[in-house]
C-alpha positions as CSV (number, residue, x, y, z in Angstrom):
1,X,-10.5,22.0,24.9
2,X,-12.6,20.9,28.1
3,X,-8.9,19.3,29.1
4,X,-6.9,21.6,28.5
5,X,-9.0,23.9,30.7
6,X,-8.7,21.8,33.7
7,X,-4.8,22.2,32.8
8,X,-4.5,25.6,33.2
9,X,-6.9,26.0,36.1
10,X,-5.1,23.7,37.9
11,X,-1.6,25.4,37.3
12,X,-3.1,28.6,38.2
13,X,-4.0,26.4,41.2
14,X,-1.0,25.3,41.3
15,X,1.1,28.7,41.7
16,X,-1.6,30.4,44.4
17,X,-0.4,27.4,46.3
18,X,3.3,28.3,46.2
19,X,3.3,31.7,46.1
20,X,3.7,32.1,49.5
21,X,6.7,29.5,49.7
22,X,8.7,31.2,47.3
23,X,9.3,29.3,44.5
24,X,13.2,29.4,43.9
25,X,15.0,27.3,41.0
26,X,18.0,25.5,42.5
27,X,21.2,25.7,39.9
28,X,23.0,23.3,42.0
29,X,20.3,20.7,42.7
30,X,19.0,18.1,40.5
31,X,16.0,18.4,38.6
32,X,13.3,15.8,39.4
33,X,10.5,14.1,37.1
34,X,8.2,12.6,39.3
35,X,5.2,11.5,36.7
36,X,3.2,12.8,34.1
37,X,-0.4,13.1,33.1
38,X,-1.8,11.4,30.6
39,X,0.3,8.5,30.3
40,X,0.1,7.9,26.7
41,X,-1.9,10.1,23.5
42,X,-0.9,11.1,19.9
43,X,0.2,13.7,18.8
44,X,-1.4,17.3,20.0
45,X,-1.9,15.5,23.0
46,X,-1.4,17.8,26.4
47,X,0.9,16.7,28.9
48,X,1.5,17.8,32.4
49,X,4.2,17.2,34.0
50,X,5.3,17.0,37.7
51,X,8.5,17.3,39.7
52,X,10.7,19.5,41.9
53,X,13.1,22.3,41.1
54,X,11.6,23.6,37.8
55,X,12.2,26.9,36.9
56,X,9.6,29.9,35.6
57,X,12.3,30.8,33.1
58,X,11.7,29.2,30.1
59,X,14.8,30.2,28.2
60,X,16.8,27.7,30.0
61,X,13.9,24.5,29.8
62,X,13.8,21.3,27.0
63,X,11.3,18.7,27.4
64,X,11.8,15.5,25.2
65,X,9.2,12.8,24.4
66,X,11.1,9.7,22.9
67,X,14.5,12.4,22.2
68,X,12.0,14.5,19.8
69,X,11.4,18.4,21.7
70,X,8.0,19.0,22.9
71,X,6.3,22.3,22.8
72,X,6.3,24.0,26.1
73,X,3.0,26.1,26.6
74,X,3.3,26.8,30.2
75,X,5.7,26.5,33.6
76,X,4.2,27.4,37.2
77,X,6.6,26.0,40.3
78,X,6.5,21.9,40.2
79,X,4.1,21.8,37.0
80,X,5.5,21.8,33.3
81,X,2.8,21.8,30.4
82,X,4.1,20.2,26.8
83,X,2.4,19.2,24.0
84,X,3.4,15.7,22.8
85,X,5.1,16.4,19.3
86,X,4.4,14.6,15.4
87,X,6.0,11.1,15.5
88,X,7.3,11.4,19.0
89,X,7.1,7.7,18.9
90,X,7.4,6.0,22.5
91,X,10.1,7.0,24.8
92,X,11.4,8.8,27.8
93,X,10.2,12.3,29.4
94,X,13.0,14.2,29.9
95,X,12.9,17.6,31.4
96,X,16.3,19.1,31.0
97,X,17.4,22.9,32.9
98,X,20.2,24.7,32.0
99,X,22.7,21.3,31.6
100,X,21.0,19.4,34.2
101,X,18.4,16.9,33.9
102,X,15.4,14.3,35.0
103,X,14.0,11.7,33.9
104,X,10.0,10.3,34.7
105,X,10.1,6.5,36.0
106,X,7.9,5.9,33.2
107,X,7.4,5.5,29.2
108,X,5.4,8.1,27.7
109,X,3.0,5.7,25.0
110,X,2.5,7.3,21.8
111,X,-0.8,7.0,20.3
112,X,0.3,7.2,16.3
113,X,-2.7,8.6,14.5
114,X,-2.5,7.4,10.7
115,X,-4.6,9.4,8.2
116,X,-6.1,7.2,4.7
117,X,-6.1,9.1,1.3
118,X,-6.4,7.4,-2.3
119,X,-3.5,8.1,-4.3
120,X,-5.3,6.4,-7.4
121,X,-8.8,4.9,-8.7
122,X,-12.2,6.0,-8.9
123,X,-13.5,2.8,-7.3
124,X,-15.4,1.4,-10.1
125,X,-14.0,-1.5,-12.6
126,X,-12.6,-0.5,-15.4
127,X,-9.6,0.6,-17.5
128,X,-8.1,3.9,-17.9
129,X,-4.7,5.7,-17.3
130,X,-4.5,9.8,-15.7
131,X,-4.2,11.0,-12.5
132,X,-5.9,10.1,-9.5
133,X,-9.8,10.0,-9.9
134,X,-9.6,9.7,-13.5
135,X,-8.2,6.4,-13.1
136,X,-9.7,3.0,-13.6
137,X,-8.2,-0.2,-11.6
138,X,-10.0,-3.6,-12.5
139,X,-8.1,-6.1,-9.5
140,X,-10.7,-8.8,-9.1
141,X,-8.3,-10.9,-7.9
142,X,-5.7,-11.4,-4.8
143,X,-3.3,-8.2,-6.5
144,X,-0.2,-7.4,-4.8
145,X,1.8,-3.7,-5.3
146,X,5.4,-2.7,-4.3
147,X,7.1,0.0,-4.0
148,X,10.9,1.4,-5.0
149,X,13.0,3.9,-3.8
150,X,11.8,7.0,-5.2
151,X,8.2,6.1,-4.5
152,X,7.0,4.8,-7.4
153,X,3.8,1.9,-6.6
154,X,3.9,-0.6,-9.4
155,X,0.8,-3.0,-9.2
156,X,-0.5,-6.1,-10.9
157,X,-3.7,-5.2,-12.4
158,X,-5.3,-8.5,-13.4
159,X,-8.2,-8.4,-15.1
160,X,-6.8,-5.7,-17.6
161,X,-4.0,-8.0,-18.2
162,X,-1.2,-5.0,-17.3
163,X,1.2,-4.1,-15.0
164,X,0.5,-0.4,-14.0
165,X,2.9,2.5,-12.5
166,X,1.7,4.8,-10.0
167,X,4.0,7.7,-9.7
168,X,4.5,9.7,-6.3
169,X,2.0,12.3,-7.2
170,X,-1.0,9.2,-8.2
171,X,-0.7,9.5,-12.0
172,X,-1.1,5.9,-13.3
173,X,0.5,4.8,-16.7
174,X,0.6,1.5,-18.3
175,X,4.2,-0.3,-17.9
176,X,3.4,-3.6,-19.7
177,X,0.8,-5.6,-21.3
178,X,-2.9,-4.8,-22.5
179,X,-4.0,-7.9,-24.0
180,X,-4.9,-11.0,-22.8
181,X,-1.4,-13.7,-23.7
182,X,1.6,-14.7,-23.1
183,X,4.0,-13.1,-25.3
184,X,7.3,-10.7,-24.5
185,X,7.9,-7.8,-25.9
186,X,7.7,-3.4,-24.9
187,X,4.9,-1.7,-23.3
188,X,1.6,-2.8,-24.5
189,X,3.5,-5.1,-27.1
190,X,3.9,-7.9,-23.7
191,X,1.1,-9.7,-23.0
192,X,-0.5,-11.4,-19.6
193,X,-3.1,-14.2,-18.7
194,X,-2.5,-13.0,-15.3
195,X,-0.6,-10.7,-13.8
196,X,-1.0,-11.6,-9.8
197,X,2.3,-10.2,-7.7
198,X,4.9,-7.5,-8.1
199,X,8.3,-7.0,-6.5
200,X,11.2,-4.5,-7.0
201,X,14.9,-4.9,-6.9
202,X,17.4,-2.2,-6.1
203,X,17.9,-1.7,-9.8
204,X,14.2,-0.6,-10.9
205,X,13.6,-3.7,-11.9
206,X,9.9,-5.1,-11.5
207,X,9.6,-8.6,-11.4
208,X,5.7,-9.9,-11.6
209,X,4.1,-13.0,-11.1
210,X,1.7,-15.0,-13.6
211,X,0.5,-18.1,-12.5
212,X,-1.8,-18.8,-15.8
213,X,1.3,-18.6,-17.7
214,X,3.6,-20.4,-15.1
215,X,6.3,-17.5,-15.3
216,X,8.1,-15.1,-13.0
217,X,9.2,-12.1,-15.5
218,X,11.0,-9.3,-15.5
219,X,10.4,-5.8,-16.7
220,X,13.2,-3.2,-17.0
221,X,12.0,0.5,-16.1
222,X,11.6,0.9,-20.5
223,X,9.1,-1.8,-20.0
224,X,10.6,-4.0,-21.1
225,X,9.9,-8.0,-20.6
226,X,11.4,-11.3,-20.4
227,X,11.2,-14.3,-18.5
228,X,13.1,-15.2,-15.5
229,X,11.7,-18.6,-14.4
230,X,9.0,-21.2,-15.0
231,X,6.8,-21.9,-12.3
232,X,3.2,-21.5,-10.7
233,X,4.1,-18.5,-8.8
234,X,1.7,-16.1,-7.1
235,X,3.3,-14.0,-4.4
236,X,6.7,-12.8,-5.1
237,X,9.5,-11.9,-2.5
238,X,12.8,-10.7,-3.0
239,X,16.2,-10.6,-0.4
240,X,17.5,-6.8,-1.7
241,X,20.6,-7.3,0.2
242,X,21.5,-10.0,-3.2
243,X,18.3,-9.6,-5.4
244,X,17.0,-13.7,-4.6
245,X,13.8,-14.3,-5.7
246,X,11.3,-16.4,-3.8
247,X,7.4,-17.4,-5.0
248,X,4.7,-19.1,-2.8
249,X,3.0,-21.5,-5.0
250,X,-0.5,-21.1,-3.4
251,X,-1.1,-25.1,-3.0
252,X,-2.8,-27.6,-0.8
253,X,0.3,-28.6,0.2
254,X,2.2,-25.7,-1.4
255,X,5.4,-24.4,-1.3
256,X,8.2,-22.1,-1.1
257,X,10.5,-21.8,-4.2
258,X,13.9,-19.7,-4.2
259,X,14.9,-18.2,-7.6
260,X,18.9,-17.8,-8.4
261,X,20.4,-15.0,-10.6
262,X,20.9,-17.7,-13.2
263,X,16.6,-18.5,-13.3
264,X,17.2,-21.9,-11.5
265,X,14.4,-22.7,-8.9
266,X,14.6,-24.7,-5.7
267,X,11.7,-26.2,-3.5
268,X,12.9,-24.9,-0.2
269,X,9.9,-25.1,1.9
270,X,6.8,-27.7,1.8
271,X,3.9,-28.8,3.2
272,X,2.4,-25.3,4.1
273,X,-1.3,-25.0,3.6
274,X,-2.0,-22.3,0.5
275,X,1.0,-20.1,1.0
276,X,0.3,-17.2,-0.3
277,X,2.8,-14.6,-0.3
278,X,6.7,-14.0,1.7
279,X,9.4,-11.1,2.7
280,X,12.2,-11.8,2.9
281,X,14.2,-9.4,6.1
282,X,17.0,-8.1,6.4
283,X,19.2,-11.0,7.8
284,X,17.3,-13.3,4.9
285,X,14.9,-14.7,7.0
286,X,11.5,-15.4,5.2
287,X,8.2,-14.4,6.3
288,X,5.2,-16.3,5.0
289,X,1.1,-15.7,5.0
290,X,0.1,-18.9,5.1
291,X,-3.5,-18.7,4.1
292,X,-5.6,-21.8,4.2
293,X,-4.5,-21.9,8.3
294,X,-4.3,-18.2,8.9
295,X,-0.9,-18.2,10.2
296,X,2.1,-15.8,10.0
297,X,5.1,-18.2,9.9
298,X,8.7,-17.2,10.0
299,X,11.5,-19.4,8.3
300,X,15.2,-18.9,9.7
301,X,18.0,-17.8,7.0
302,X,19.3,-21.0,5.4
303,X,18.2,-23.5,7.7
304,X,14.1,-22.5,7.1
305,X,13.3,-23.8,10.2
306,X,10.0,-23.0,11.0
307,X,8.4,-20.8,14.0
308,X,4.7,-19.3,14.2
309,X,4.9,-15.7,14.8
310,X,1.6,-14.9,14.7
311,X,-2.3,-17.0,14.5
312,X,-3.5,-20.0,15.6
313,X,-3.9,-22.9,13.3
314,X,-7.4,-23.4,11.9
315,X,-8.4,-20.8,14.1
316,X,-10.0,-17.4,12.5
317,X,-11.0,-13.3,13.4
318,X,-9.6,-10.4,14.2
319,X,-7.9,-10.5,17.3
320,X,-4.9,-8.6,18.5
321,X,-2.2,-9.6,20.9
322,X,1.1,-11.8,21.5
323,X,1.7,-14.6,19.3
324,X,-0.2,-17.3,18.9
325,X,-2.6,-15.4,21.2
326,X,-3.9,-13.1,17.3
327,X,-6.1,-13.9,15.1
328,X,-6.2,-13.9,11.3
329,X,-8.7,-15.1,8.5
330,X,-7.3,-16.2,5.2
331,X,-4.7,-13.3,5.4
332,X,-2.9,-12.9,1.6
333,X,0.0,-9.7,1.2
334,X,3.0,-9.7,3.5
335,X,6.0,-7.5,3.5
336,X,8.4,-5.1,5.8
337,X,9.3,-2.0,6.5
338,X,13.3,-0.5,7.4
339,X,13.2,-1.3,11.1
340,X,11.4,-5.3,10.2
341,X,8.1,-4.8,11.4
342,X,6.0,-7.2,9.1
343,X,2.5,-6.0,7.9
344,X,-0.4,-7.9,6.5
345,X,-3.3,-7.5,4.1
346,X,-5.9,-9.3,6.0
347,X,-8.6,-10.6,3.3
348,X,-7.2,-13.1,1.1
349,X,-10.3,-15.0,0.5
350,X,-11.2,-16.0,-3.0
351,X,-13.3,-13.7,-3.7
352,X,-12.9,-10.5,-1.9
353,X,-15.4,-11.4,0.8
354,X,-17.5,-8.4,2.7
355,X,-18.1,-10.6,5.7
356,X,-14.4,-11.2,6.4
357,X,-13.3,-10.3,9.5
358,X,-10.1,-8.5,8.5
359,X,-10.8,-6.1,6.3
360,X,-7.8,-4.1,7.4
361,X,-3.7,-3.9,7.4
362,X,-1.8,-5.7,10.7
363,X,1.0,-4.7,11.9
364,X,3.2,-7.4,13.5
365,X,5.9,-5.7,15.6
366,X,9.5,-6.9,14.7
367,X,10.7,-9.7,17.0
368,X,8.0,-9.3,20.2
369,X,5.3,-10.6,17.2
370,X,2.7,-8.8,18.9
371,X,-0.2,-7.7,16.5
372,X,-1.9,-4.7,16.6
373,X,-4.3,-3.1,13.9
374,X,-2.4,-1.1,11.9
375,X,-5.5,0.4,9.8
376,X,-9.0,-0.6,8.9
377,X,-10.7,-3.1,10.4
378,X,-13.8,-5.5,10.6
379,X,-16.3,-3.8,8.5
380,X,-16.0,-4.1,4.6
381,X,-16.7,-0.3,3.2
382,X,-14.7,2.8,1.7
383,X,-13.8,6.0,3.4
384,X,-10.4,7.8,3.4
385,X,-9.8,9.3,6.7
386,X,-8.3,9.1,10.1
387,X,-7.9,5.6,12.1
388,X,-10.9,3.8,12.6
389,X,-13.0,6.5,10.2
390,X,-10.7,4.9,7.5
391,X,-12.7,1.8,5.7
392,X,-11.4,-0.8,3.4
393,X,-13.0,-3.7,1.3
394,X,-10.9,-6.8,1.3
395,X,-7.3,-5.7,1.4
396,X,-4.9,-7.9,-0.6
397,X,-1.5,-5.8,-1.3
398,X,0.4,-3.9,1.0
399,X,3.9,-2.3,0.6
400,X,6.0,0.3,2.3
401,X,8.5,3.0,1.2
402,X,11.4,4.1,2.6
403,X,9.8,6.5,4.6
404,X,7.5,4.8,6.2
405,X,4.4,5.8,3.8
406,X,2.3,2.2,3.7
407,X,0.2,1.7,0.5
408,X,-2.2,-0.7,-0.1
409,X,-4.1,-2.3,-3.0
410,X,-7.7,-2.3,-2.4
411,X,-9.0,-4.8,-4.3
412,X,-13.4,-4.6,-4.0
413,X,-12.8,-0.6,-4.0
414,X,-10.5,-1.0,-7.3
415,X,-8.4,1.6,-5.5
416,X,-4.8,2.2,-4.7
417,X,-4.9,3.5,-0.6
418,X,-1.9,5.8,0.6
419,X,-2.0,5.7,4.6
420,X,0.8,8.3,6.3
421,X,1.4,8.3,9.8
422,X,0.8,11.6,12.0
C-alpha cells in the first residue's frame, strides 16, 4: 500500500511536470520503453513503466508481461502503471498503442508465489479411507506417488501394506492390498510386504514397486494385480512415449534396470552409489537421485552416458545454484513436469530425519541445471501456506500433473501435500 502510494504521487508528479509542455501522443512516431520499476515481483506486483510517446487514452493501450496482458491502473504523459498478472512467467514488457509498439531493454523476473494445501491425511499414523481430514496415511518409509492424466495421485502406502487412490477432490480409497503378503488377486484380495514406489502409464495402469517381495507389479484401474518382473526394485520410472519400465535398485553399488513389454530386465547402469529413484524425459533420457552421494545424474538416451546435473559428490546441504555449484543431502523422489524441468524430494534419509537439511522440493531447471527451491525448506515442521510459510517433514515423493499442480508425499506428516502455483 505504502508503494503504491509513492506510485501515484509520483505520477501526479509526474503530469504537473508536463502540463505545461503539452503532452501530445504521436500516431506516426514510435513508441518507446525505456525501463521499468521494479525489475522483477509476483504476481499483484505494481509496475511503472517509463518511455516516450504514451498516450492518456487508454482505449488504444496493451501492456504485456511475458505475452500475458497486464492490468493497466493508470497513464500520465511518459509513465504507464500495470499490475504484473497470475502466471505472467518471465518475459518481455511490451507497451503496444494503436498497432505500434516498444519494447523495454530488459526481462521483467517473475516472482511465482506457490501456495501449500493438504489434499489428504490428518497427520497421524494410521489407517482409514474418506475424504481429506478423515484420512489416515501410515508411510514410514521412502513412499513415492504419481499422478495420471485426470489427476488422480496413486501412492504406496507401506506400512498398511496398500496401494491407495487419491481422487482430484482428496477422497482416498483403497486400490489394492490390506494385508501383509505376497499374493495376486482384486482389491484387498492382493497382498504386499512392501509397497515402496508408484508409476502410471498412459493406459491407467499403476505399476508399484516391492522390494521385500522382489517384484514390479501391475494393477489395472479394477485393481487388479499381477506381476510384471522379478527384481529388488524401489523407485520406479517409466518412458510414456513406449511405456519402458526402469527400477533403481537402491545398492552400494546399485543399479539401473530397464524393464521390456515382455517382463525381461536388463542391468543398464552400474556402479551408482544407493540409487534411488529415475524419470525418464521426453527424448528417453534418464534422470537419477543418486542418494548415498547426493547427486542428480543424467544418463543420455541409449548410450547412458553419464553427466552430473546437479551436487557435488560426498558433499551435503541446501544450497542453490548452477551445477555442481548445489547442494543436496540424501535426496530420494525424482520426476518431471511437460516442459522437462526435474524436481526433487529432498530427504531420503532412512529414517525421515528432522535435522536434514532439505526438508523441501527442488526444482532443477531443464537443461541450464540450475537449482532453486521450489517449496519448503531447511526446517522439519507442518504448515500449509504460501512459500517459505509452507513447512514439510522429510519429503520423499513428488509428482506433477499435467497442469502443472506438484504433489508431494509427506512422509513424517503422513500427509499427501497439493502445492499450486499463483
Amino acid at each position: 500500500m505504502i508503494y503504491r502510494l509513492q506510485v501515484v504521487l509520483l505520477l501526479f508528479a509526474t503530469a504537473a511536470c508536463k502540463k505545461d509542455k503539452g503532452f501530445v501522443h504521436d500516431n506516426n512516431a514510435p513508441v518507446v520503453v525505456d525501463k521499468f520499476t521494479p525489475e522483477k515481483g509476483g504476481s499483484g506486483t505494481e509496475v511503472l513503466i517509463y518511455g516516450a510517446n504514451f498516450t492518456t487514452d487508454t482505449t488504444g493501450v496493451t501492456v504485456t508481461i511475458n505475452g500475458v496482458k497486464a492490468l493497466i491502473t493508470g497513464i500520465i504523459s511518459d509513465h504507464i502503471l500495470v499490475v504484473v498478472p497470475e502466471k505472467a512467467g518471465t518475459g518481455k514488457v511490451v507497451v503496444s498503442i494503436n498497432g505500434k509498439t516498444g519494447e523495454a531493454p530488459k526481462d521483467f523476473q517473475y516472482e511465482a508465489s506457490y501456495k501449500v494445501s493438504t489434499l489428504a491425511g490428518n497427520g497421524t499414523a494410521g489407517f482409514s479411507d474418506g475424504k481429506g481430514s478423515n484420512v489416515a496415511f501410515n508411510f514410514n518409509k521412502r513412499c513415492g506417488l504419481d499422478v495420471d492424466a485426470d489427476g488422480n495421485v496413486y501412492a504406496a502406502d507401506a506400512e498398511n501394506f496398500r496401494v491407495r487412490k487419491i481422487a482430484p477432490d482428496g477422497t482416498v480409497t483403497t486400490l489394492a492390498g490390506g494385508v501383509y503378503g505376497y499374493q495376486e488377486g482384486k482389491g484387498s484380495d492382493a497382498q504386499f510386504y512392501l509397497p515402496f514406489d508408484v508409476v502410471t502409464d498412459n493406459s491407467g495402469n499403476i505399476f508399484v514397486s516391492d522390494p521385500s517381495a522382489w517384484t514390479v507389479r501391475k494393477i489395472t484401474p479394477d485393481g487388479t494385480t499381477s506381476r510384471i518382473v522379478w527384481g529388488e526394485a524401489w523407485g520406479l520410472g517409466i518412458d510414456k512415449r513406449n511405456g519402458t519400465l526402469y527400477y533403481a535398485n537402491n545398492r552400494y553399488p546399485g543399479s539401473i534396470y530397464r524393464v521390456t513389454q515382455d517382463g525381461t530386465a536388463t542391468e543398464i547402469i552400474k556402479g551408482l552409489s544407493g540409487p534411488a529413484d529415475v524419470a525418464v524425459d521426453d527424448k528417453g533420457n534418464l534422470f537419477v537421485t543418486e542418494n548415498g552421494s547426493s547427486l542428480i545424474k543424467k544418463f543420455a538416451a541409449d548410450s547412458w552416458e553419464p553427466t552430473i546435473i546437479a551436487g557435488a559428490e560426498n558433499q551435503t546441504g541446501l544450497v542453490n545454484g548452477v551445477g555442481t555449484a548445489a547442494r543436496f543431502e540424501n535426496p530420494w523422489g525424482i520426476t518431471l513436469d511437460a516442459a522437462n524441468n526435474i524436481y526433487v524430494a529432498g530427504n531420503g534419509s532412512s529414517d525421515g530425519s528432522t535435522v536434514n537439511s532439505n526438508q523441501c522440493i527442488r526444482l532443477i531447471t531443464a537443461n541450464t541445471w540450475n537449482v532453486t527451491t521450489y517449496i519448503g525448506g531447511g526446517t522439519a515442521g507442518f504448515a500449509d501456506g504460501t512459500g517459505a510459510a509452507a513447512l514439510f517433514s522429510a519429503p520423499t515423493g513428488v509428482a506433477v500433473d499435467k497442469h502443472g499442480v506438484v504433489y508431494v508425499l509427506d512422509r513424517n506428516n503422513n500427509r499427501i501435500r497439493k502445492v499450486i502455483a499463483e
